[in-house]
C-alpha positions in Angstrom: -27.9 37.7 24.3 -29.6 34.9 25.3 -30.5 32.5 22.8 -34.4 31.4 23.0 -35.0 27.8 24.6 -36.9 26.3 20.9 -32.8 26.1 19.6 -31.5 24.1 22.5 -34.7 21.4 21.8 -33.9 21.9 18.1 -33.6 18.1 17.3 -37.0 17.3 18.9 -38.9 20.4 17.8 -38.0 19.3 14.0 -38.9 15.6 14.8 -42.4 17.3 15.9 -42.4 19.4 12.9 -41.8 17.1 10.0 -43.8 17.4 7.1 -46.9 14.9 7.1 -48.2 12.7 4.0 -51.0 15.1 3.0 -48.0 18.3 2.6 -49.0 18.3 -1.0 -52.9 17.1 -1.2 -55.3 19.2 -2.5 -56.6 20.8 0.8 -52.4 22.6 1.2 -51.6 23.3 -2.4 -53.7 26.8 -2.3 -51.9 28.1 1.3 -48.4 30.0 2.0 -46.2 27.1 3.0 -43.9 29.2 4.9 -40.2 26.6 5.6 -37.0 27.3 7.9 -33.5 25.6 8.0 -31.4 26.2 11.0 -27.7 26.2 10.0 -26.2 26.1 13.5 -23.6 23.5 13.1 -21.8 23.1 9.7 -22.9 20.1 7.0 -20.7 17.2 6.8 -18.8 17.9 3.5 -19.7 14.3 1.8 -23.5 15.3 2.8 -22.0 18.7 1.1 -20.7 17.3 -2.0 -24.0 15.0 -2.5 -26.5 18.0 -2.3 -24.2 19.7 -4.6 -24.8 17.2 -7.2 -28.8 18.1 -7.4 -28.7 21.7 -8.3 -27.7 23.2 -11.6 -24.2 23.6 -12.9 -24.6 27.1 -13.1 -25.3 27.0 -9.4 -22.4 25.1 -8.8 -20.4 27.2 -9.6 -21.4 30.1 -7.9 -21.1 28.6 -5.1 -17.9 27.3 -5.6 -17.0 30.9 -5.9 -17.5 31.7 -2.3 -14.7 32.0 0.1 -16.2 31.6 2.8 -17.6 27.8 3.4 -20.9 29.0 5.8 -21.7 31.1 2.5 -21.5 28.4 0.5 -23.5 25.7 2.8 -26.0 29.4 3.1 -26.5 29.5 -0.4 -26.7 25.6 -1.2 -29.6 24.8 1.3 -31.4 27.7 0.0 -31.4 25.9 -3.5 -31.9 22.4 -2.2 -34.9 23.6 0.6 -36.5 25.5 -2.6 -36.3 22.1 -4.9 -37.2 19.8 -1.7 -40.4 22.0 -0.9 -41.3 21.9 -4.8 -40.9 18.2 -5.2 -43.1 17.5 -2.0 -45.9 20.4 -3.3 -46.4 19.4 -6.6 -45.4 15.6 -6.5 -42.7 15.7 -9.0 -38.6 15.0 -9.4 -36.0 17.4 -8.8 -34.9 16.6 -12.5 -38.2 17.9 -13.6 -37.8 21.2 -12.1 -36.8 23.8 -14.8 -36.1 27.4 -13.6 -35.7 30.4 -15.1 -35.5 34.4 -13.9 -37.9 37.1 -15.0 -36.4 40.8 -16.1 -36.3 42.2 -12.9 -33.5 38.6 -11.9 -36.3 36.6 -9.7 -36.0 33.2 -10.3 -39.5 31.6 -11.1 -40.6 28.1 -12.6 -40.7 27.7 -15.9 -42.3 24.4 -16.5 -45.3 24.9 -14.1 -47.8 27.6 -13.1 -48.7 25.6 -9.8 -46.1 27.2 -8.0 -44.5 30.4 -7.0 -41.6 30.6 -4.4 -39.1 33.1 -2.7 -36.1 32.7 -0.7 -34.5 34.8 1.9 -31.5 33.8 4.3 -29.6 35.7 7.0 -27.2 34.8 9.3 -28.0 31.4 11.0 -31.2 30.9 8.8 -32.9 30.0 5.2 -36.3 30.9 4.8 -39.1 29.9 2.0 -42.2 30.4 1.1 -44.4 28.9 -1.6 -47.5 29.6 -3.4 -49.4 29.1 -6.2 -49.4 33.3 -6.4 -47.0 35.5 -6.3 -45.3 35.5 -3.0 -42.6 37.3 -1.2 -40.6 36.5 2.0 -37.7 38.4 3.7 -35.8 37.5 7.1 -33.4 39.6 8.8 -30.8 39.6 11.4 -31.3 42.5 13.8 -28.2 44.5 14.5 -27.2 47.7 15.5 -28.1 50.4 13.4 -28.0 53.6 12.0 -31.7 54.6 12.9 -30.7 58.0 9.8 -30.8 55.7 6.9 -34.5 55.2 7.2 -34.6 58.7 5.6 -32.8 57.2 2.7 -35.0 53.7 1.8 -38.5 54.9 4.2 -41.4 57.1 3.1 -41.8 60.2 4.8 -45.0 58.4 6.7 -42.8 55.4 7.6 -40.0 57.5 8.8 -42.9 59.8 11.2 -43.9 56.7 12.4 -40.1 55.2 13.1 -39.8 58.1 14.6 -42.4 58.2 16.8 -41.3 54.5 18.7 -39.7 55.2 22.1 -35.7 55.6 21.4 -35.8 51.6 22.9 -38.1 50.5 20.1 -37.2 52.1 17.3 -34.2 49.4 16.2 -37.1 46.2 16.3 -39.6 48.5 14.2 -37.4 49.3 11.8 -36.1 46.0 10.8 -40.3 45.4 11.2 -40.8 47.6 8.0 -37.4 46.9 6.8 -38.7 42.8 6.4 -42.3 44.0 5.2 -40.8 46.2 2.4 -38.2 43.7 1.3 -41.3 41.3 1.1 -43.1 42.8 -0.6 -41.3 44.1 -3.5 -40.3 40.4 -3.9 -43.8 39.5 -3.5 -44.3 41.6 -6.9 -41.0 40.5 -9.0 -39.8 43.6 -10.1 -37.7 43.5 -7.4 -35.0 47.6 -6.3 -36.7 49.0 -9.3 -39.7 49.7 -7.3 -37.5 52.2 -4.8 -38.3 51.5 -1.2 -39.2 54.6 -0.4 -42.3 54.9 -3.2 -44.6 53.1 -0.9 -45.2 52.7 2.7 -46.5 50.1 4.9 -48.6 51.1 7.5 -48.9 48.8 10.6 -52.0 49.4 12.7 -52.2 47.0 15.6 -52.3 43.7 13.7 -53.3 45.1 10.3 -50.7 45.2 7.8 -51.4 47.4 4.3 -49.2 48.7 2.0 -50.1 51.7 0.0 -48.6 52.9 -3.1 -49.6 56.1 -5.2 -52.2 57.2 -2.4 -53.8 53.5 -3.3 -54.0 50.4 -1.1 -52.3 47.2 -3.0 -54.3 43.6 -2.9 -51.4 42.4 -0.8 -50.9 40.5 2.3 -48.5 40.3 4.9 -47.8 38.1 7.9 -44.7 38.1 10.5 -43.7 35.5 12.1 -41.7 34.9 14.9 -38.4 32.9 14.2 -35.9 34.0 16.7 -35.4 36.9 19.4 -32.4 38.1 17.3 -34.1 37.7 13.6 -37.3 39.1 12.2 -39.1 37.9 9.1 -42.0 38.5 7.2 -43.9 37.0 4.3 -46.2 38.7 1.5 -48.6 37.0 -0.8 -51.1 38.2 -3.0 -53.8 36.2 -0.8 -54.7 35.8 3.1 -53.9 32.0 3.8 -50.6 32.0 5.9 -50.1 29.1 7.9 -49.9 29.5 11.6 -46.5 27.9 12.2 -43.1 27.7 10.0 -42.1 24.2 9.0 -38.7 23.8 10.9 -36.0 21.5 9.3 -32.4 20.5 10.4 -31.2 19.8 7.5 -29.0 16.9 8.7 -31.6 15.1 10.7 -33.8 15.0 6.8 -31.0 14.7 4.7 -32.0 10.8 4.0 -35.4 11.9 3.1 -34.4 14.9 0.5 -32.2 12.4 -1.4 -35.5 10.2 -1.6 -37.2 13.2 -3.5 -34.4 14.5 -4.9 -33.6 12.0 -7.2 
């Protein structure tokens, strides 16, 4: 499949994309800010070994229990793009950033109430979001699938619907719901213990709901487009998405996150 042309501009589209000074004024600190990190390419390993050095120990050593190094460098800029968009929002140190995990194992801030944030990652991408509410964001790789299982995880309304897409559509619209669902039940922190198949999200044209016990929750959903293989969406409590993801190479800003994370 071809690859879309954004990836083979990559280095200039991030240049364009860089954050600007006002990233954490007042005017941003009450929207979405929605973040991406391409990992095409693999992170020099003293660049490696430095990042490593600015998340937890406990951290550390999870991800020194990967096998496989792309997991690891996956799982590293996840932490590090979390703690870099955190610093920038709410003008602090990395060292100052204490986090914790509610009962349901999503990780939260424990030393502020400024700021919420989720973190999804698949294949050749880490995604972000942060809020000062809860947020949720999901991003998926789409592959071939077994159309059946959406009898397993879908409502019975999701599944008509699924069902209801031309044989041609039906793999795109189910990784649509799939990245909706996943969002939102991280959206709400209580994370498989709300099955996936206890509420349904109805997509009507460009109108996204969710509906849960014949009621309509205050959530909020936007999908964006990150990738023709990928789909992603984000969920928030409030309707103030941005209109663009913040695109980083991580290499190109790797000077500038040791700056904040210090």
């Amino acid at each position: 499949m071809t690859k879309p042309e954004y990836k083979q501009d990559f280095h200039y589209k991030v240049i364009r994309k860089r954050f600007n000074a006002d990233f954490a004024s007042k005017k941003n600190t009450g929207y979405v800010t929605v973040a991406a990190v391409n990992l095409v390419g693999t992170l020099e390993k003293s660049k490696y070994d430095k990042l490593l050095t600015y998340i937890s120990v406990e951290k550390q050593k999870r991800i020194n229990r990967f096998h496989r190094y792309q997991d690891a460098q996956r799982t590293l800029i996840g932490d590090i793009l979390v703690r870099y968009l955190l610093c920038k929002r709410l003008g602090v140190r990395n060292k100052e950033l204490i986090f914790g995990v509610n009962e349901y194992g999503k990780p939260f801030l424990v030393n502020s109430t400024d700021a919420e944030f989720n973190i999804s990652h698949s294949g050749e991408w880490v995604v972000c979001s942060i809020d000062n509410m809860p947020v949720g964001i999901d991003i998926e790789q789409v592959k071939p699938i077994d159309i059946s299982i959406a009898e397993r995880f879908f409502s019975k309304e999701e599944v008509k619907s699924l069902m209801s897409k031309c044989i041609a559509e039906r793999e795109a619209y189910f990784y649509d719901l799939w990245t909706l669902k996943e969002s939102y039940i991280k959206a709400v922190g209580k994370g498989l213990s709300i099955p996936l198949n206890s509420f349904t999200i109805r997509i009507v044209k460009n109108n996204i709901t969710v509906c849960s016990a014949n009621e309509t929750d205050n959530y909020y959903f936007k999908q964006y487009y990150i990738d023709q293989e990928y789909k992603m969406a984000v969920c928030s409590s409030k309707n103030e998405f941005p209109d663009e993801i913040n695109f980083f190479n991580i290499d190109e800003l790797y000077e500038e996150l040791l700056l904040i994370l210090i």
